[in-house]
C-alpha positions, 0 to 999 in steps of 0.5 A: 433312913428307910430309904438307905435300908431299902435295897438290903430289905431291912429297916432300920430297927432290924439295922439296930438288931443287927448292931448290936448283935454284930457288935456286942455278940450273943444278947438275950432277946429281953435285954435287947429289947430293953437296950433299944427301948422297943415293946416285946411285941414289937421285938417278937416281930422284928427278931422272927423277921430277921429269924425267918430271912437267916440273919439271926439265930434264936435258941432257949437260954439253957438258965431258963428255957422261957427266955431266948438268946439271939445271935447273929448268923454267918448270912447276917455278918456277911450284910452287916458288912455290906450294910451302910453306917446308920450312925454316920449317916445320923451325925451327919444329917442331924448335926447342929439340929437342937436336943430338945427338937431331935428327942421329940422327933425320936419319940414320934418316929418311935410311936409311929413304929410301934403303932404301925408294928402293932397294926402289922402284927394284928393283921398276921394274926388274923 
């Protein structure tokens, strides 16, 4: 699915930021995190990422300035738009692939990811 994100420069965690910002509004950044199950840290990265390339906006909770609010931009809905549907591009190449098999090829993609985020995020800091 990376490939199907390439020309756009997301991938396809950022694709899910952007869902659910597009499609469920203005989210905190903790409940985010929670909903598409990724490591604060991993989350940290991908919203700066999406911050810094103008696609969401991030701004203190007014209840608790230590929490963030994100919301999508007018530059993100416009790629939102132009973005292809990962998920019918998920039902179609999964469809008939076995529960059990397909949930361990999530875990492993989504251990990969973070470890690879992890080691991303390590080298910027150095």
């Amino acid at each position: 699915m990376e490939s199907v994100l390439r020309p756009y420069d997301i991938g396809s965690t950022q694709w899910y930021v952007l869902y659910q910002l597009a499609n469920d509004g203005p989210t905190m950044q903790r409940d985010l995190g929670r909903m598409l199950q990724i490591e604060r840290a991993t989350l940290s990265g991908i919203v700066s990422t999406l911050v810094r390339k103008g696609l969401v906006e991030q701004t203190p909770d007014p209840a608790d300035q230590r929490q963030r609010m994100l919301r999508i931009t007018a530059s993100g809905l416009k790629l939102w738009d132009e973005l292809p549907d990962l998920a019918l591009i998920e039902a179609v190449a999964f469809d008939g692939v076995d529960a059990a098999e397909l949930a361990t090829v999530v875990k492993v993609l989504k251990n990969a990811t973070q470890r690879l985020n992890d080691h991303l995020s390590k080298e910027v800091e150095s």
